[in-house]
N, C-alpha and C positions, 0 to 999 in steps of 0.2 A: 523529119527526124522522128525515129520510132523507138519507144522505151519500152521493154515487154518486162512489165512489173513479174517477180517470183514470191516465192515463199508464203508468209503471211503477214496481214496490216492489220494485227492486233498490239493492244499495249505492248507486251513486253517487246514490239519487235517495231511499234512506231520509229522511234530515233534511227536507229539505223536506216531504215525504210527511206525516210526523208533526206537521211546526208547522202545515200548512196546516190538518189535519183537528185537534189539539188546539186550534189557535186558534178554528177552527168552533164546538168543543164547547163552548168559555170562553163564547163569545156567547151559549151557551141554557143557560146551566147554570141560571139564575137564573128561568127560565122556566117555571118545573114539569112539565117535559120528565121522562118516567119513562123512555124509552126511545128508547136510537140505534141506527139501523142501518146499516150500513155495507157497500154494495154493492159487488162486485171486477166486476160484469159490464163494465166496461170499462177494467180492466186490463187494459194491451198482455201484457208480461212482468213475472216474478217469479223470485225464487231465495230463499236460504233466507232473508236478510234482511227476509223478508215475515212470518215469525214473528218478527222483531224488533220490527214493525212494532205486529202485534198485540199481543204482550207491552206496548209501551210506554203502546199507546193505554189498555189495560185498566187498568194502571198509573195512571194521567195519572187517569182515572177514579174510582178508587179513593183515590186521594189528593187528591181536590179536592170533598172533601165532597160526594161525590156515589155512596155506594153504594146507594141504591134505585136509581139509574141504572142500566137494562139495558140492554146492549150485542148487540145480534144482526149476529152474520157472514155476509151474506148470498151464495147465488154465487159459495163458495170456490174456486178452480179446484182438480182432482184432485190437481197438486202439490204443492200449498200443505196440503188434506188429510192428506195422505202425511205431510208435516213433522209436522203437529200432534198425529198421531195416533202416531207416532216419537216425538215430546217428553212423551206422556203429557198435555197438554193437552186434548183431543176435550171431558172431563168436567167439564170445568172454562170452557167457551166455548158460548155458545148459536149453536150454527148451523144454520140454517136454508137 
């Protein structure tokens, strides 16, 4: 299952961002979906709130009975890298 994120994962547009793409995930949880991917290759812009973004989704996943669920980050841009590998998360996120 493939989620090709759009627009932007800044503040004013985090919530959105996250209902759109956890409500996605709600519709296939029951699916026996083992694995989501989530594309940023058409991500306009990002700021730091894009590791919020991630935090949440992984989150969201995690608590909705659904930890054989893998989540792959696809097409991170270098900045968003940066953050993640700053926050000590890289080891902790499958990206790809």
């Amino acid at each position: 299952l493939s989620i090709e994120l759009r627009g932007n994962l800044t503040k004013t547009e985090l919530v959105s961002q996250i209902n759109s793409v956890t409500d996605f995930i709600k519709q296939h949880l029951n699916k026996l979906v083992e694995e989501i991917m989530l594309d940023f290759n058409s991500i306009v812009k990002i700021d730091t709130y894009a590791l919020v973004f991630i935090i949440q989704v992984e989150r969201f996943c995690r608590f909705n009975n659904s930890k054989k669920l893998n989540i792959i980050w696809k097409n991170i841009p270098n900045n968003l890298d940066s953050f993640i590998k700053l926050s000590s998360l890289s080891g902790h996120l499958d990206i790809r």
